[in-house]
C-alpha positions in Angstrom: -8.9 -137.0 -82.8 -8.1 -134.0 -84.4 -7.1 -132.4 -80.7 -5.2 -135.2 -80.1 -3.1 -134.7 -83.4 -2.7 -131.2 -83.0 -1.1 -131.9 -79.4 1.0 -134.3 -81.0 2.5 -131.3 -82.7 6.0 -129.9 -81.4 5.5 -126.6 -79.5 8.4 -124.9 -81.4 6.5 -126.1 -85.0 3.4 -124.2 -83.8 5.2 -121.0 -82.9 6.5 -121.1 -86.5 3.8 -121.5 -87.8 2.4 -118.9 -85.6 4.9 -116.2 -86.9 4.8 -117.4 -90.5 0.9 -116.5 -90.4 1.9 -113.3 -88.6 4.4 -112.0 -90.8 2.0 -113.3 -94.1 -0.6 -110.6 -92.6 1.7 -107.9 -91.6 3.3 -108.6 -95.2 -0.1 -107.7 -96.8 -1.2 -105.0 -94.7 2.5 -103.2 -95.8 1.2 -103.7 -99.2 -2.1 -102.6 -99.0 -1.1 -99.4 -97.2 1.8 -99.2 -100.4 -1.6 -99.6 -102.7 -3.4 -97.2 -101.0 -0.1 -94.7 -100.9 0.6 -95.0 -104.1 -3.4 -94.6 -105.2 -3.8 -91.3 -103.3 -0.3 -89.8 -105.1 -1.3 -91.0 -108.6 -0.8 -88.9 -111.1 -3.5 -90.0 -112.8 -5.8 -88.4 -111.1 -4.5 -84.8 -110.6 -7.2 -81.5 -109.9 -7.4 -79.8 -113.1 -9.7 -77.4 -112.4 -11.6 -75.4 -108.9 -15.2 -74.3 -109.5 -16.0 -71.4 -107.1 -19.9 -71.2 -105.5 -21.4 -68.9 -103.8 -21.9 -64.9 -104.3 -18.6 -63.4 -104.1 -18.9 -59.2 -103.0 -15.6 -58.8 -101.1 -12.9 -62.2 -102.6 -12.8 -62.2 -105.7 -12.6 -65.8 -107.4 -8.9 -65.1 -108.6 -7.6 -64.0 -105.4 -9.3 -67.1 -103.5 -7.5 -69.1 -105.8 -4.0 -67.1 -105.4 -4.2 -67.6 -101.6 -5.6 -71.1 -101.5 -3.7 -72.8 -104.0 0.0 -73.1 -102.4 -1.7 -74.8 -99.2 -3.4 -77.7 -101.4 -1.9 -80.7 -102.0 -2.6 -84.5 -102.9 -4.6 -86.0 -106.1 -8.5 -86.2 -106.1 -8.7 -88.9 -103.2 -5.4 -88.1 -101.5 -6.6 -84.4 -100.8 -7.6 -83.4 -97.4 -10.5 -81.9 -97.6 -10.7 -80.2 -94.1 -7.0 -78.9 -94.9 -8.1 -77.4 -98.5 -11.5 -76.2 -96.6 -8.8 -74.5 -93.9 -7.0 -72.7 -97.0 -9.8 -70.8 -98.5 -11.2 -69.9 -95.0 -7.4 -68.4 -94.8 -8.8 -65.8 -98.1 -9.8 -62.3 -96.8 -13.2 -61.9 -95.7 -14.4 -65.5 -96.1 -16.2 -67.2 -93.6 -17.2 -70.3 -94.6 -15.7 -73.0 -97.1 -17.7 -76.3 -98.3 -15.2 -78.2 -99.9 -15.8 -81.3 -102.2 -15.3 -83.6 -104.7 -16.1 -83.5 -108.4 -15.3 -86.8 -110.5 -13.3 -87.4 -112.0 -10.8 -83.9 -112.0 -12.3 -81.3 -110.1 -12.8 -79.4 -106.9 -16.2 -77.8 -106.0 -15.9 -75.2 -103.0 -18.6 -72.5 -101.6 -17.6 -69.3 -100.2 -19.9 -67.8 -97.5 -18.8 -64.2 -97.3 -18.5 -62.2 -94.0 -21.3 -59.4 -94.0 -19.5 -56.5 -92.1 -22.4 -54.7 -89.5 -20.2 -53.4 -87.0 -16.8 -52.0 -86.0 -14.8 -54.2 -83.3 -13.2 -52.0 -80.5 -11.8 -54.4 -78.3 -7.9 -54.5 -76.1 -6.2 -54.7 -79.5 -5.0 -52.0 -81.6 -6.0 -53.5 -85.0 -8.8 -52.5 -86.3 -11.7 -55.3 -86.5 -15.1 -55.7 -87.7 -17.9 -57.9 -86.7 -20.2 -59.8 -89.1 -23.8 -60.5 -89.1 -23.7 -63.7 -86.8 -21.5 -61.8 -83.8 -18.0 -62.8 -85.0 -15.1 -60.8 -85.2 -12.9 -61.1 -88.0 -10.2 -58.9 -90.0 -10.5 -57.4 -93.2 -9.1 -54.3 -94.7 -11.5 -51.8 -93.5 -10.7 -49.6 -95.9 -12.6 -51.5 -99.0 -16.0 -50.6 -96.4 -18.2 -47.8 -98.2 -20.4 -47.9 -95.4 -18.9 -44.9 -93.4 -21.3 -45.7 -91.1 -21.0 -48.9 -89.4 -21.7 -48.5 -85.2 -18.5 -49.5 -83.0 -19.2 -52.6 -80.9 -16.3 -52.1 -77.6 -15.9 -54.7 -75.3 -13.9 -57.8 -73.7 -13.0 -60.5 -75.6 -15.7 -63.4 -76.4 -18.4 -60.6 -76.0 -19.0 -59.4 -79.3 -22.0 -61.8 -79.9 -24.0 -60.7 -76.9 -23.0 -56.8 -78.1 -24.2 -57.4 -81.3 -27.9 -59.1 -79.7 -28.1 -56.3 -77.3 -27.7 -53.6 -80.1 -30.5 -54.8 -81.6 -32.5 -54.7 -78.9 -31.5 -51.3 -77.5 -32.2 -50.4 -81.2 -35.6 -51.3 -80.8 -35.9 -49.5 -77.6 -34.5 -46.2 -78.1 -36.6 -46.0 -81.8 -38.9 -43.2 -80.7 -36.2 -41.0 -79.7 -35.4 -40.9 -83.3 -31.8 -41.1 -82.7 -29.5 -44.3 -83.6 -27.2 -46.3 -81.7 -23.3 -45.2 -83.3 -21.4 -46.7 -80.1 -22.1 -49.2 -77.5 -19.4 -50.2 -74.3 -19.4 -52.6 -72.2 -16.8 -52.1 -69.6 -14.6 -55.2 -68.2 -17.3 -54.6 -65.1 -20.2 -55.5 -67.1 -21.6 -51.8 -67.2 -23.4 -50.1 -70.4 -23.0 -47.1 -71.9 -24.7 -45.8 -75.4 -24.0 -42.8 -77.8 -26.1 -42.0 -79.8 -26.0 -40.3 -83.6 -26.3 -37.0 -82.3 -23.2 -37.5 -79.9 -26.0 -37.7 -77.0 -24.7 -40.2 -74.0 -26.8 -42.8 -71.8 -25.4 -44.9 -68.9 -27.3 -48.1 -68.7 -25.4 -49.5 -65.9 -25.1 -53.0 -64.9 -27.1 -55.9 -64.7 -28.5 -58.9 -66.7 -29.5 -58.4 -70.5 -33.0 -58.3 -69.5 -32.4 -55.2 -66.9 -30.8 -53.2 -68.2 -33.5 -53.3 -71.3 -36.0 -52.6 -68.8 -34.3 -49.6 -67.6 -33.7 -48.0 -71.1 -37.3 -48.8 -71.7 -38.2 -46.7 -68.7 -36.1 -43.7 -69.4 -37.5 -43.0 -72.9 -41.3 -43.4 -71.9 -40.4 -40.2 -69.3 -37.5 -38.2 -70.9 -39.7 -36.9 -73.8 -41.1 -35.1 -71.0 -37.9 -33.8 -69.5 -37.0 -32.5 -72.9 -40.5 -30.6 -73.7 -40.9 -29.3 -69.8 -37.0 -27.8 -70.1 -37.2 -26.9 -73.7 -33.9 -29.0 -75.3 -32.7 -32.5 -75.8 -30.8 -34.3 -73.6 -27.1 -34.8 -74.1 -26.2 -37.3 -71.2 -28.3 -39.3 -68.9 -27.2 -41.8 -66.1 -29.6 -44.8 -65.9 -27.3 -46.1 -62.9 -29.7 -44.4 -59.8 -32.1 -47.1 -58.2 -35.1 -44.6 -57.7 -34.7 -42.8 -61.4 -32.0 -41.5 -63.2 -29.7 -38.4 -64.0 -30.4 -36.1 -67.2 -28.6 -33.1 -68.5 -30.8 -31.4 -70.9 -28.4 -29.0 -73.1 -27.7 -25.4 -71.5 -28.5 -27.4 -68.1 -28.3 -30.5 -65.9 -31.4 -31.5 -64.0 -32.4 -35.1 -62.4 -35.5 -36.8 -62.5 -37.4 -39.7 -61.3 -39.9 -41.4 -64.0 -43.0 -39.1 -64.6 -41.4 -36.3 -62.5 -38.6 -33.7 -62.6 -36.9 -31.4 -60.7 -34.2 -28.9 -61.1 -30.3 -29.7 -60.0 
C-alpha cells in the first residue's frame, strides 16, 4: 500500500523533495563547519603561556621562544600542533619537539637537544656537525669548547654509517694508543684514517665487516714492524691482498702479517 502511494506521487514532487532534503543537509554541514571555524578562532581560548621541558645546554628557553613564536598561530584547539612542533625544531641546535596541550591556556613542548660528537666534512662549504644518532645538522660551531671533535668526510646520506664505523675502528685501533681525529670515505667507497699523532692508514674498500677485518690484522703485526725498525709508523696502505704497505719514520718498508722486509 504504502509502495503504491508513493508511486502515486508525481516524479517532479519527489525530486523536490529530494533537493529540499539535500540542501537541509548541506545547509547544516555549512554551519557546523561555521561552529567549528568560529570555535577554533575563539578568543576565549587564547595560549597564555609555553612551558619548556627538557634539559636545555645549547637553546636557551628565551631564544626558543623568540624563534618559535612568530610561526604559531590559532587558539588552544585551532593550533596545529605538527606546525608549532615544526617551529621549535626550526630553534638552533634542537632536534626534537613534543608538542601538546595543557587545559585550559597553555602549551607544553620538550626539547631534545643535539649532542655534537663529530665535525661534518662533506661537498659543502659550511661547516656541519654530526650528533650522537648519525645526523648532520647546523649549529654555530663556534659555541663548541670541545676543540677536539674527530671530522667525519664523506657523501651525502653517509654520515650515519661513518659515525658506526668510527666506533668500531675505535675499538680496533685501541692498543695502538692513538685516536681516530679523521676518517674519509671517498665517493668510491674507500677508507682512509688519521690518526692523533697525524699517522695515516688506508683501509681500502669493501663491506663494513672487511675492512674491520683488515684493520684488525694490521695492528696484531705492526707492533712488530715498529719494535724490529725501531719507530712508529706514519702511513700504512691496508689496500694489498697478500699484506700491506708501512712507512716506519726515517724509512718505508712493506710487510706481510708476521713478516717484514725492507723496501
Amino acid at each position: 500500500m504504502a509502495a503504491a502511494l508513493a508511486s502515486a506521487v508525481p516524479a517532479d514532487v519527489r525530486l523536490m523533495n529530494a533537493v529540499s532534503a539535500s540542501v537541509v543537509v548541506l545547509a547544516g554541514a555549512v554551519l557546523v563547519a561555521a561552529g567549528l571555524t568560529w570555535l577554533l578562532r575563539a578568543p576565549w581560548l587564547p595560549i597564555r603561556g609555553i612551558e619548556l621541558e627538557g634539559e636545555l645546554t645549547r637553546a636557551s628557553a628565551s631564544a626558543a621562544r623568540a624563534v618559535a613564536l612568530p610561526r604559531l598561530s590559532g587558539n588552544l584547539l585551532g593550533i596545529d600542533l605538527q606546525q608549532a612542533r615544526s617551529a621549535f625544531e626550526s630553534v638552533p641546535w634542537v632536534r626534537r619537539a613534543v608538542v601538546r596541550r595543557v587545559w585550559p591556556d597553555r602549551l607544553a613542548v620538550r626539547l631534545e637537544e643535539h649532542r655534537a660528537v663529530a665535525l661534518w666534512e662533506g661537498e659543502s662549504a659550511v661547516e656541519r656537525l654530526v650528533n650522537s644518532h648519525g645526523e648532520v645538522f647546523e649549529a654555530n660551531i663556534g659555541e663548541i669548547e670541545d676543540e677536539g671533535l674527530p671530522v667525519l668526510a664523506g657523501p651525502a646520506g653517509s654520515s650515519q654509517r661513518m659515525l658506526a664505523m668510527r666506533e668500531r675502528l675505535r675499538g680496533v685501533l685501541e692498543p695502538l694508543g692513538r685516536d681516530i681525529e679523521r676518517l674519509q670515505l671517498s665517493g668510491r667507497g674507500s677508507w682512509s684514517v688519521r690518526l692523533d699523532n697525524d699517522a695515516e692508514i688506508e683501509l681500502g674498500r669493501g663491506s663494513d665487516p672487511e675492512v674491520v677485518a683488515r684493520a684488525e690484522r694490521f695492528v696484531r703485526t705492526v707492533p712488530q714492524v715498529a719494535r724490529h725498525y725501531g719507530g712508529p709508523f706514519v702511513r700504512a696502505d691496508l689496500r694489498h691482498p697478500d699484506g700491506y704497505a708501512v712507512r716506519i719514520r726515517g724509512m718505508t718498508t712493506a710487510t706481510a702479517p708476521g713478516t717484514a722486509r725492507s723496501n
